[in-house]
C-alpha positions in Angstrom: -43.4 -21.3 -33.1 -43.7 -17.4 -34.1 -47.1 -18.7 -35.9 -45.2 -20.0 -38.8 -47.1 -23.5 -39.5 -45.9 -26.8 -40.8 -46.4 -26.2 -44.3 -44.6 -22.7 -44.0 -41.6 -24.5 -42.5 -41.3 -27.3 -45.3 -41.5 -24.6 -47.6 -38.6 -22.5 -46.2 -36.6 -25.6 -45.8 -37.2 -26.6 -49.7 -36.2 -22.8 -50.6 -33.5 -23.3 -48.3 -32.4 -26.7 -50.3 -32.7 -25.0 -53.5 -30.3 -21.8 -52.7 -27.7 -23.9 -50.9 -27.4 -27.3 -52.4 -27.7 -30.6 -50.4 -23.8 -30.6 -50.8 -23.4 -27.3 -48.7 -26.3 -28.0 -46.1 -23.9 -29.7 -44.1 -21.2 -27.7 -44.1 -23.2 -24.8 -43.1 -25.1 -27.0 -40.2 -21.6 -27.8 -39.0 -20.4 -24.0 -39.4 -23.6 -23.5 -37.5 -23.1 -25.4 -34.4 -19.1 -24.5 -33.8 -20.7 -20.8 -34.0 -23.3 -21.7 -31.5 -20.6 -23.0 -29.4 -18.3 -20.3 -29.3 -21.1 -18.2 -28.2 -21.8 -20.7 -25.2 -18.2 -20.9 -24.3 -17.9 -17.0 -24.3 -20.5 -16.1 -21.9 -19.7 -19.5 -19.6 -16.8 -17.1 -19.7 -18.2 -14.4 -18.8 -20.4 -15.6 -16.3 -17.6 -17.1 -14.4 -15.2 -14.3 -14.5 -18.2 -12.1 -12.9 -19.0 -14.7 -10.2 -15.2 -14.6 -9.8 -15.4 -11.0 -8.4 -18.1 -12.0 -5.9 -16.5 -13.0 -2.2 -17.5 -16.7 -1.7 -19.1 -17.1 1.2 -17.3 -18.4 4.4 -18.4 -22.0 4.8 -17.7 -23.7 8.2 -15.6 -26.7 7.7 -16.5 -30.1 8.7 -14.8 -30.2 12.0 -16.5 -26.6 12.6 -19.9 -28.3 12.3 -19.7 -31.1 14.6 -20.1 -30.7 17.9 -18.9 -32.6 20.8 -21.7 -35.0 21.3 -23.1 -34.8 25.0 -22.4 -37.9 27.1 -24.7 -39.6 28.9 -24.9 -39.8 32.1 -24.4 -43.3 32.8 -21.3 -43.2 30.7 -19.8 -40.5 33.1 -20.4 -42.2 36.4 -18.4 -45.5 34.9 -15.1 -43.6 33.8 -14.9 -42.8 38.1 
């Protein structure tokens, strides 16, 4: 993970713990993840509102698919 090792990531983390408290750690976790969020939401956004402008493609309905099945012949000659 961008060549940081395990013992450079426990460090950080106590450095981390030191600056902000273990009080505030969760309130900036939480701040964190409803920022995360909002970003998400905003380009789901986006992306829909372009694939909006794109023409859907015309798909046959399910009556348009099926086709009269072809009778057999034996099932003609009883109907006369």
């Amino acid at each position: 993970m961008f060549g940081i090792g395990t013992t450079e990531l426990i460090i950080i983390m106590f450095i981390i713990l030191l600056i902000f408290g273990a009080k505030k750690l969760p309130e900036l976790a939480q701040g964190l993840g409803k920022g995360i969020r909002e970003f998400k939401k905003a380009s789901n956004e986006i992306q829909d509102e372009l694939n909006f402008d794109k023409p859907d493609e015309i798909k046959p309905t399910k009556e348009e698919k099926s086709e009269p099945e072809p009778k057999s012949a034996k099932e003609e000659k009883t109907k006369d």
